[in-house]
C-alpha positions as CSV (number, residue, x, y, z in Angstrom):
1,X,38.8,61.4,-32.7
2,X,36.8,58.3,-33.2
3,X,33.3,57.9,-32.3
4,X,32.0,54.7,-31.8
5,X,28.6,53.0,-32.3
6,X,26.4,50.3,-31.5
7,X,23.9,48.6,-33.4
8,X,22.6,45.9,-31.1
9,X,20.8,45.8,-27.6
10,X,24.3,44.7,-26.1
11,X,27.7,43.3,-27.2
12,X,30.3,41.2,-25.6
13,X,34.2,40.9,-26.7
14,X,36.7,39.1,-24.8
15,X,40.5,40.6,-26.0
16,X,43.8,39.5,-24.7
17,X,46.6,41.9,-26.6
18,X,50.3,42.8,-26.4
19,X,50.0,46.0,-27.1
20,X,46.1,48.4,-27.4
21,X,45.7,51.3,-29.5
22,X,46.4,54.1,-27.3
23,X,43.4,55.8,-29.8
24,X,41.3,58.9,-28.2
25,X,37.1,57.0,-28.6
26,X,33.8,58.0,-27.7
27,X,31.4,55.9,-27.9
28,X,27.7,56.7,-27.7
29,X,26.8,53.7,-25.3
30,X,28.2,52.3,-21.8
31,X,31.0,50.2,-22.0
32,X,32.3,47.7,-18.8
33,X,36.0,46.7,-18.9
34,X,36.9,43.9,-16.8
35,X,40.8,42.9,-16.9
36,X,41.3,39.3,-16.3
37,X,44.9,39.3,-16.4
38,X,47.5,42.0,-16.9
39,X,48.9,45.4,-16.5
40,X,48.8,49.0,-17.7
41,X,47.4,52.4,-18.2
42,X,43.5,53.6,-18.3
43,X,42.9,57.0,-20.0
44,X,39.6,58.4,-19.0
45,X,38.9,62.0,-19.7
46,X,42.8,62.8,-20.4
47,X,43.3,61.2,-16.7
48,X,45.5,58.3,-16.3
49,X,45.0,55.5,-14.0
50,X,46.6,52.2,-13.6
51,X,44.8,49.3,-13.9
52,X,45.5,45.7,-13.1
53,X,43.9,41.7,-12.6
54,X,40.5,41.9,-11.6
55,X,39.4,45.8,-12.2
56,X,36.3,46.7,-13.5
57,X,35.9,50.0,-15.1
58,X,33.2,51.8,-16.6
59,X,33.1,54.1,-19.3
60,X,29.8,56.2,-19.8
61,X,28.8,57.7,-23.3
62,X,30.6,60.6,-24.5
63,X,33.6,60.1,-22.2
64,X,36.5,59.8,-24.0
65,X,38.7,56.8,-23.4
66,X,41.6,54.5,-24.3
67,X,44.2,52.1,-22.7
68,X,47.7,51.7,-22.3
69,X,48.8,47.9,-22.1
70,X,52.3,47.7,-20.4
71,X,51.8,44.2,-19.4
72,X,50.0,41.4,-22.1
73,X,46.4,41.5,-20.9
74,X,43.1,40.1,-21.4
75,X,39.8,42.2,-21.5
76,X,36.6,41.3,-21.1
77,X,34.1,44.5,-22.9
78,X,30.3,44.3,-22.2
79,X,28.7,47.1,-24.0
80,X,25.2,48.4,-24.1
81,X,22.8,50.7,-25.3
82,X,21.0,52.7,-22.5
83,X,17.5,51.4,-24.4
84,X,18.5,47.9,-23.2
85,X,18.1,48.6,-20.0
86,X,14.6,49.4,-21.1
87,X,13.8,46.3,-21.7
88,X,13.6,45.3,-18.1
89,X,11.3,45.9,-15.2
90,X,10.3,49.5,-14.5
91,X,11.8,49.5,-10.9
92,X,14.6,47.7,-12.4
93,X,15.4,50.2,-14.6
94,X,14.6,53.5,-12.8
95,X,17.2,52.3,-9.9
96,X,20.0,51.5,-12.6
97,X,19.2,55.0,-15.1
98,X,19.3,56.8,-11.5
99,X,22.8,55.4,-10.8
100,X,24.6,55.0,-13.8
101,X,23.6,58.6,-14.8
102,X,24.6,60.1,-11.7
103,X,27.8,58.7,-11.4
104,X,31.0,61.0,-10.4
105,X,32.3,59.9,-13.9
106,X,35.9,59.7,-12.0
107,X,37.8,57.1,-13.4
108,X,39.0,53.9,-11.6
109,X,37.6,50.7,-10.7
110,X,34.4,51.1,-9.7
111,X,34.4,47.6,-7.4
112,X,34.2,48.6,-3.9
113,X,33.6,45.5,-1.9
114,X,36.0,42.6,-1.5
115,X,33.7,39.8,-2.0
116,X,32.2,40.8,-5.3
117,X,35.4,40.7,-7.0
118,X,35.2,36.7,-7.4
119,X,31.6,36.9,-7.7
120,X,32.2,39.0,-10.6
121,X,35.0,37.1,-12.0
122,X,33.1,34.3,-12.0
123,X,30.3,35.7,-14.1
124,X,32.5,36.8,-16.6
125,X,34.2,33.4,-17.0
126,X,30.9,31.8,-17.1
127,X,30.0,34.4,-19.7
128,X,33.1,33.8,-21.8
129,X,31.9,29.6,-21.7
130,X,28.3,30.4,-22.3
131,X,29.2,32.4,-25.5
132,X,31.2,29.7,-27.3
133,X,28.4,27.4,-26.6
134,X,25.4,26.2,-28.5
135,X,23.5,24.9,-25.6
136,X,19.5,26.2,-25.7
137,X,18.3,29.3,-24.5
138,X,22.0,30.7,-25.1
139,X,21.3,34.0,-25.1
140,X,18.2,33.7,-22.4
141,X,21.3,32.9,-19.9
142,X,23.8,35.6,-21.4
143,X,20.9,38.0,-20.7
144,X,20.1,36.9,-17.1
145,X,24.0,36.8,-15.8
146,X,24.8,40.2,-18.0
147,X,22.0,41.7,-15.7
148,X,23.5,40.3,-12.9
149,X,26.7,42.1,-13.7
150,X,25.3,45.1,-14.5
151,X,23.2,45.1,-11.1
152,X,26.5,44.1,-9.4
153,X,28.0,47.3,-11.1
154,X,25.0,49.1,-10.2
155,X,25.3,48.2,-6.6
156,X,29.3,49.1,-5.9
157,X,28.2,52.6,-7.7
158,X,26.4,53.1,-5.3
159,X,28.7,52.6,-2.6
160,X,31.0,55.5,-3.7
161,X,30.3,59.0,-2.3
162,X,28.6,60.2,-4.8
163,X,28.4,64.3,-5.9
164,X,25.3,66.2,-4.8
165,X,22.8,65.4,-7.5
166,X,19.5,65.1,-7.7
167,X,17.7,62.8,-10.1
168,X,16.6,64.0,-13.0
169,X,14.8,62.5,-16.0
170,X,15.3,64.9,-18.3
171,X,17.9,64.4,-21.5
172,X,19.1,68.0,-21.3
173,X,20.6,67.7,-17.5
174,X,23.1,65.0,-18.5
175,X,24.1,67.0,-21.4
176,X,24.8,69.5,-19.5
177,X,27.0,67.3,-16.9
178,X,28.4,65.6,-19.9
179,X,29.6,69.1,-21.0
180,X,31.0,70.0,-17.6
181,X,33.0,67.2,-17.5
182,X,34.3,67.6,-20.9
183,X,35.3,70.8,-20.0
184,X,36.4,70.4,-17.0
185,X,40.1,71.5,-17.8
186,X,38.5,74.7,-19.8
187,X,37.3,77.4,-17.4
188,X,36.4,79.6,-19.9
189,X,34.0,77.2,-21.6
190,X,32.1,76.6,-18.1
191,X,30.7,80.1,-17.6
192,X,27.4,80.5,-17.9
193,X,27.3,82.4,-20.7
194,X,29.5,79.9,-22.9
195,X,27.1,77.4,-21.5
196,X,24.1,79.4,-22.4
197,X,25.3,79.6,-25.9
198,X,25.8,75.6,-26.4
199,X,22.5,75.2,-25.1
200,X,20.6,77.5,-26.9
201,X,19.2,79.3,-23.7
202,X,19.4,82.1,-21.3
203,X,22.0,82.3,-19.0
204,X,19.7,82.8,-16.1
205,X,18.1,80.4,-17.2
206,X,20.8,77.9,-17.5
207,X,21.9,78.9,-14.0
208,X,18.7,78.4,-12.4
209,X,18.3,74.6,-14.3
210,X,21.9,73.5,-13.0
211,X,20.8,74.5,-9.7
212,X,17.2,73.0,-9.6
213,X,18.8,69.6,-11.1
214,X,22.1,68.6,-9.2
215,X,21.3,70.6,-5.9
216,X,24.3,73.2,-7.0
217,X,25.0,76.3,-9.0
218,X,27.5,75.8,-11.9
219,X,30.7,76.9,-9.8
220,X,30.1,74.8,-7.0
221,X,29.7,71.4,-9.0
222,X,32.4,72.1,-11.1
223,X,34.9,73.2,-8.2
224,X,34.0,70.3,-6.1
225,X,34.4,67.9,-9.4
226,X,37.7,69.6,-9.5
227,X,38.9,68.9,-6.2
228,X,37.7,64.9,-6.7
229,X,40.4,64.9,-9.7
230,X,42.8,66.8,-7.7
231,X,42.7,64.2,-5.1
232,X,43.2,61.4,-7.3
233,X,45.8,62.6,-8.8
234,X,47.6,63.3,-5.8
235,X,46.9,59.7,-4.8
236,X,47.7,58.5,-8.1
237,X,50.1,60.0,-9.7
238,X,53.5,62.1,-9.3
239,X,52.3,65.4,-10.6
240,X,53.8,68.4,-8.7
241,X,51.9,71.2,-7.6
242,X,52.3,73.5,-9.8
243,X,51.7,70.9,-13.3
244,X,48.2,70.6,-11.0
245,X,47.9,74.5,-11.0
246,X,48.5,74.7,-14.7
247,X,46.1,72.1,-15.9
248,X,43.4,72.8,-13.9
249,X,43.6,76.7,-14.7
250,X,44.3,78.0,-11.3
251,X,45.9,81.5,-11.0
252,X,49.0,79.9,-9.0
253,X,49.6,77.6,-6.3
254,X,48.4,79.2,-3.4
255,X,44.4,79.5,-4.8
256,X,45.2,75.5,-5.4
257,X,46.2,75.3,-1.5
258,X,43.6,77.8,-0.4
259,X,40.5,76.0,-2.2
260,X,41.5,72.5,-1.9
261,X,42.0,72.9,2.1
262,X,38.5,74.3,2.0
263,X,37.1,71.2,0.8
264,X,39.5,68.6,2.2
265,X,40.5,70.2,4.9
266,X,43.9,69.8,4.4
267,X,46.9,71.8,1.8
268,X,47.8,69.3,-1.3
269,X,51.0,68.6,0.2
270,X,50.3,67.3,3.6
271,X,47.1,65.4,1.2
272,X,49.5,63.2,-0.4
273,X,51.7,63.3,2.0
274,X,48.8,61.9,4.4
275,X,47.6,59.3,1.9
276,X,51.2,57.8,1.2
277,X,51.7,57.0,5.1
C-alpha cells in the first residue's frame, strides 16, 4: 500500500481523468475532494460509495482511500497538514481540531445544506483562477478562501449526527479511534487485549481511557460504528444479508437482525426496504 506525504503547509491539484488509479493510499494529512464534473466510485475504508457533480468528500489521515472513475471527471484536491491549521487563530483552530477529529469517518459527501453547494463551487472555481494567476498577494487570497472552505467543511461536519465523543486533546485517543476504524471488519483485533498490546498498555487501562475519552466502552463504539456502516450499505448498495453477516463478523443473520433493530429500531430488511420507498 502507498503511503502518501506532504511537505508543505497545504497543496492544491485540480485533475480531470478518464480513468483514476483504483490504488489502495494513505496519506498522513487531510485531503478534500470536490468533483466538478463526472461520475464514479469512492473507496473509503474498503466501503464503496458513488460519487457524482458537486460532492465534497473528505479523507482524514490514515484512512485508506481511492476512486473509481466510470464517467470522465474533474477533481479538485486541497490537502493539508493538521499544523496548518495551527497557524490560525486559537478559537479558530480549537473549533476545527474538535470537529475534524471527531468525525464519524463514514464516507460520503460531507455537504449537508443546499445552499452551500454553489457557495462552495464557487470558491473552488475562484480558487482554480486565483492559482494560474500572478496578481499580488496570490497566495494571501488562496489562504483566505482555502480557510473559507475548510470552515465551510467544518460547518456541514458539524451538521451530521455525530458518534458520542468527547473531545480530547490527547494524540493517543485518535490513534486509538484510527485503529478501531481500521479494524473495524476484524473483531478479533478490537478486544481489549489486542488493543492493549498495540498500545503498549494495560488492558484495564485501555478500557478505562476509551471510556473516559469518547463517552463509551470499546464494544459500544465499535457496535454502534458498525451499525452506521450497516446502514449505509443498505442504503447504498445491493449487498444481501448474509454478505453483511460475513463481512462484519456476525455469527449469522439473526444476531445482524437482533442488534441492528436494537439500535434502529427496525430488522435490516424492512431498513432498506423503508429507505427505498
Amino acid at each position: 500500500m502507498e503511503i502518501r506525504n506532504l511537505y508543505h503547509p497545504f497543496e492544491l491539484q485540480f485533475l480531470e481523468v478518464s480513468e483514476y488509479e483504483a490504488k489502495e493510499r494513505k496519506n498522513t494529512f487531510f485531503e478534500m475532494v470536490f468533483v466538478l464534473e463526472g461520475k464514479g466510485i469512492q473507496i473509503i475504508n474498503d466501503h464503496r460509495l458513488p460519487y457524482a457533480g458537486d460532492k465534497l468528500f473528505l479523507i482524514f489521515p490514515q484512512d485508506t482511500h481511492s476512486f473509481e472513475v466510470v464517467e470522465k471527471t474533474k477533481f479538485f484536491f486541497i490537502r493539508f497538514q493538521d499544523s496548518y491549521l495551527k497557524t490560525q487563530s486559537n478559537d479558530w483552530i480549537q473549533k476545527l481540531e474538535f470537529i475534524f477529529h471527531n468525525h464519524n469517518h463514514l464516507p460520503g459527501c460531507i455537504l449537508k445544506t443546499i445552499t452551500d453547494k454553489p457557495l462552495l463551487r464557487a470558491m473552488i472555481e475562484a480558487l482554480i483562477r486565483e492559482e494560474s494567476s500572478s496578481f499580488p498577494q496570490q497566495q494571501e487570497v488562496i489562504k483566505q478562501i482555502l480557510n473559507t472552505i475548510i470552515t465551510i467543511a467544518a460547518r456541514n461536519i458539524s451538521l451530521i449526527s455525530p458518534m458520542a465523543i468527547a473531545p480530547s486533546n490527547t494524540e493517543q485517543s485518535l490513534d486509538l479511534l484510527h485503529y478501531v476504524h481500521q479494524n473495524i471488519y476484524k473483531p478479533e483485533a478490537l478486544k481489549a487485549t489486542k488493543m492493549a498490546l498495540e498500545f503498549n498498555v494495560s488492558p484495564t487501562y485501555i478500557s478505562e481511557y476509551f471510556k473516559t475519552k469518547t463517552g463509551q466502552s470499546i464494544q459500544q463504539y465499535t457496535m454502534a460504528y458498525k451499525i452506521k456502516l450497516i446502514e449505509t450499505r443498505l442504503k447504498f448498495t445491493n449487498m444481501q444479508i448474509n454478505e453483511i453477516v460475513y463481512e462484519f463478523g456476525f455469527s449469522d443473520a439473526s444476531h445482524l437482525n437482533r442488534l441492528f433493530k436494537k439500535y434502529t429500531g427496525l430488522n435490516p430488511s424492512d431498513y432498506k426496504k423503508q429507505f427505498k420507498n
